[in-house]
Backbone as a chain_set.jsonl record, in Angstrom:
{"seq": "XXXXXXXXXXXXXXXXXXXXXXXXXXXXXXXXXXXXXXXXXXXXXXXXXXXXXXXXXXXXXXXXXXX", "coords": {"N": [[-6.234, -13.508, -16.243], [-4.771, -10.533, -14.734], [-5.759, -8.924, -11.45], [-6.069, -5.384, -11.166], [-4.24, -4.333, -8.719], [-5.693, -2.67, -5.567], [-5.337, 0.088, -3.146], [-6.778, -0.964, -0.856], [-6.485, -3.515, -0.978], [-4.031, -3.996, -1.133], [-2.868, -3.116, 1.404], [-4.545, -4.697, 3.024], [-3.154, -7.094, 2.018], [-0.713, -6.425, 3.391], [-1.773, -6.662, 6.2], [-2.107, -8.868, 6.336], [0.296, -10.553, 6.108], [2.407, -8.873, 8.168], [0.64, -10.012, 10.313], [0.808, -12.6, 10.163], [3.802, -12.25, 10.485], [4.574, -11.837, 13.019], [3.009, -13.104, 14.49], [4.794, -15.798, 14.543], [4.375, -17.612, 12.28], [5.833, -17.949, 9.892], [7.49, -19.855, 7.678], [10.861, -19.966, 7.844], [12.167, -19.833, 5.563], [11.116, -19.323, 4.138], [10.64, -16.379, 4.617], [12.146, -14.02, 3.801], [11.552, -13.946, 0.884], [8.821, -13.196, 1.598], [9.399, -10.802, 3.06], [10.591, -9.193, 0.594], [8.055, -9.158, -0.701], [6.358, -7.414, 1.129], [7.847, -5.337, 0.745], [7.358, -4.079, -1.41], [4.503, -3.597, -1.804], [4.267, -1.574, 0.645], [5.832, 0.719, -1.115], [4.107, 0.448, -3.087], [1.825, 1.189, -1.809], [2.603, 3.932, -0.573], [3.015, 5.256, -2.936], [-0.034, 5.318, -4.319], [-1.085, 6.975, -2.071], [0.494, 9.419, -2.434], [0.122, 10.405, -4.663], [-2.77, 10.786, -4.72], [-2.933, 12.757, -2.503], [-2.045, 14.883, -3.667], [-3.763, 15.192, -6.077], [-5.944, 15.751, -4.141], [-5.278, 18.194, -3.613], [-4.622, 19.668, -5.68], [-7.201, 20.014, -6.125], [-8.612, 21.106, -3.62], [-6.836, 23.733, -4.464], [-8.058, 24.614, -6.294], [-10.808, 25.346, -5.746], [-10.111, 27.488, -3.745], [-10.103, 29.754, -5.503], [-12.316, 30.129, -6.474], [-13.451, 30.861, -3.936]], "CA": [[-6.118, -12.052, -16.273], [-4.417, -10.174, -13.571], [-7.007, -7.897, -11.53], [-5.135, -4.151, -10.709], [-4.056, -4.239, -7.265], [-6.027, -1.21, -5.247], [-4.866, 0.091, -1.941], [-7.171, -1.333, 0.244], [-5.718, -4.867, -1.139], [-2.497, -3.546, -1.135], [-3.382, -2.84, 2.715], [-5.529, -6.086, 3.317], [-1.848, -8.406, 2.27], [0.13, -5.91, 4.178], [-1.698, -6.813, 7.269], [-1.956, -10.695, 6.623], [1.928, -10.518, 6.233], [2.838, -8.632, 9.343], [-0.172, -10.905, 11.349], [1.662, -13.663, 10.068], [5.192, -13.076, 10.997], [4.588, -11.414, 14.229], [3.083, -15.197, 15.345], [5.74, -16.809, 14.179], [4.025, -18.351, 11.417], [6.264, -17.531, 8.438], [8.92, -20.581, 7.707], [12.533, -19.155, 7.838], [12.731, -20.068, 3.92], [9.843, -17.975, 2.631], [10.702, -15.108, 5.356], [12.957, -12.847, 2.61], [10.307, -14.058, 0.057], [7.418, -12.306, 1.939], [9.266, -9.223, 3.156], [10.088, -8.594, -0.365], [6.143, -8.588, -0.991], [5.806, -6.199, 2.113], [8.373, -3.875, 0.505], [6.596, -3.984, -2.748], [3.318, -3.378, -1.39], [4.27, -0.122, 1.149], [6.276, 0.863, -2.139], [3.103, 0.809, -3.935], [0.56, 2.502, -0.921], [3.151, 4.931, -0.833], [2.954, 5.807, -4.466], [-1.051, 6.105, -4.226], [-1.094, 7.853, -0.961], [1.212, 10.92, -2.634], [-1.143, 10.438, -5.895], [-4.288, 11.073, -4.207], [-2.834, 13.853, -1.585], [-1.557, 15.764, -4.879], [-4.745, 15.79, -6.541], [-6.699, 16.585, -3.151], [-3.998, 19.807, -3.383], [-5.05, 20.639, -6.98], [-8.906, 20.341, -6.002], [-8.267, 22.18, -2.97], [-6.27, 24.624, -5.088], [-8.912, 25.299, -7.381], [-11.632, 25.91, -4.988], [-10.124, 28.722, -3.409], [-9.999, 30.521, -6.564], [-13.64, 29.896, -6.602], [-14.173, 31.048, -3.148]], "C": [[-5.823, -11.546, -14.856], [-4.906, -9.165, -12.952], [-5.691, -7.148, -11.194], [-5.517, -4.214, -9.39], [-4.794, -2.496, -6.947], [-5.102, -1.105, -3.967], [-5.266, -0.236, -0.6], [-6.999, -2.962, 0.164], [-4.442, -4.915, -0.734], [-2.407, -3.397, 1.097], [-3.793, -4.214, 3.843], [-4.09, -7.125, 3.322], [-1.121, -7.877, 3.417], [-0.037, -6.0, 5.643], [-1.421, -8.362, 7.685], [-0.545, -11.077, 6.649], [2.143, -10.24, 7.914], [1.665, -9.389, 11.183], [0.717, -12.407, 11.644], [3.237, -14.03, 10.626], [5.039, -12.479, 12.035], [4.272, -12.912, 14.888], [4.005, -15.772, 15.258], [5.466, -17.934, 13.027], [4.545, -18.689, 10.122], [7.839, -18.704, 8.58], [9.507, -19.483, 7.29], [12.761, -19.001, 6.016], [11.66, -19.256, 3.132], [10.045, -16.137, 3.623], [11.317, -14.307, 4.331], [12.028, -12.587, 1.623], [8.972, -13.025, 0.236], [7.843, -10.648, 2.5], [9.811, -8.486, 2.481], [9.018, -8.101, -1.642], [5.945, -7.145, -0.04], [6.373, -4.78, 1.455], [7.584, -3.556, -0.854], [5.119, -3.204, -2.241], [3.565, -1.758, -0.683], [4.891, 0.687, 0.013], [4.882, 1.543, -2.76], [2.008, 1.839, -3.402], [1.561, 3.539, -0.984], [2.501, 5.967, -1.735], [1.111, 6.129, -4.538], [-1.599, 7.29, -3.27], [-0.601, 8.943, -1.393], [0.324, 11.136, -3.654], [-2.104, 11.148, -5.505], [-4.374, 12.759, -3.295], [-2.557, 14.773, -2.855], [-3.136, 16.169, -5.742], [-5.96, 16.036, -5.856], [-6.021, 18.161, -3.213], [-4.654, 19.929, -4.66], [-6.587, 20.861, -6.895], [-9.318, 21.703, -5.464], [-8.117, 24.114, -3.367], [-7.255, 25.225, -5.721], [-10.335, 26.001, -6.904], [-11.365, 27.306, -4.221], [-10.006, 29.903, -4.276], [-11.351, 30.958, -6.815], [-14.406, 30.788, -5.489], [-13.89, 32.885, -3.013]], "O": [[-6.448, -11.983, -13.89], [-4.716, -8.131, -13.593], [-4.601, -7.682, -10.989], [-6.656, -4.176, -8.925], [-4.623, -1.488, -7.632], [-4.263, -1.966, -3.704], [-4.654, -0.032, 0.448], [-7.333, -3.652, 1.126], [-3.894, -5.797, -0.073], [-1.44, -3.878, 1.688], [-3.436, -4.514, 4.983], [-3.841, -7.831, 4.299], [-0.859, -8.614, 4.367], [0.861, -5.677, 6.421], [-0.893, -8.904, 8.656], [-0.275, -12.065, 7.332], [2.073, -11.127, 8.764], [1.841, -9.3, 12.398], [1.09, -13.015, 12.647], [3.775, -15.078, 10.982], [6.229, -12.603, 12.324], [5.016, -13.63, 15.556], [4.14, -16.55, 16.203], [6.167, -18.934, 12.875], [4.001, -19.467, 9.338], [8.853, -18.519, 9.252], [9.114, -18.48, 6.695], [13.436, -18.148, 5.439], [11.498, -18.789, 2.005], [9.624, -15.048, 3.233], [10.359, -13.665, 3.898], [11.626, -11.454, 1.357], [8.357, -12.353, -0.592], [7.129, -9.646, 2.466], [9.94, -7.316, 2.841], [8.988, -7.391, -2.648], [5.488, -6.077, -0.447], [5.867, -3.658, 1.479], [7.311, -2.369, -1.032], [4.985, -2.019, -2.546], [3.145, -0.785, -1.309], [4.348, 1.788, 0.106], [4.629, 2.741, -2.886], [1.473, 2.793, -3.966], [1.129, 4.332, -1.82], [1.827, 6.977, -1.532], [0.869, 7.298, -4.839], [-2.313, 8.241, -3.588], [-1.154, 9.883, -0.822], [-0.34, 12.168, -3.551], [-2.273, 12.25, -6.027], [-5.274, 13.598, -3.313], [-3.322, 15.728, -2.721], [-3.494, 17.329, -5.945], [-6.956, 16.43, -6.463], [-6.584, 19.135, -2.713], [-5.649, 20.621, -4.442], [-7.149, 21.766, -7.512], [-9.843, 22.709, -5.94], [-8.696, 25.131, -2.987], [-7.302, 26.455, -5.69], [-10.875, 26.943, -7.483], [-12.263, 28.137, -4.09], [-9.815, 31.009, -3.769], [-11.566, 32.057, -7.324], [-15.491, 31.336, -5.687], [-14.53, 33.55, -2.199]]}, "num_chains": 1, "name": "protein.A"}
């Protein structure tokens, strides 16, 4: 069973990636391989990052109605 990726996983690969090829640790033959994980991954924080700011804005929103 495949757990649901969160964003602090999503976060957690995205640094072991760019730790990794900044050393030089990443053979030449998996390099394309892994920085179409990286794009996948900022892809995905993206997509929760606008999620989350959108329904901080409707919270937001609703509180000053309140206040």
């Amino acid at each position: 069973m495949k757990k649901e990726l969160t964003y602090e996983a999503a976060m957690e690969r995205l640094e072991q990636l760019a730790r990794q090829m900044e050393a030089g640790e990443v053979p030449i033959d998996q390099l394309a391989s892994q920085l179409k994980e990286a794009q996948k991954l900022l892809a995905f924080c993206r997509e929760q990052l606008t999620s989350a700011d959108k329904a901080v804005g409707k919270i937001l929103d609703g509180t000053k109605d309140a206040i």
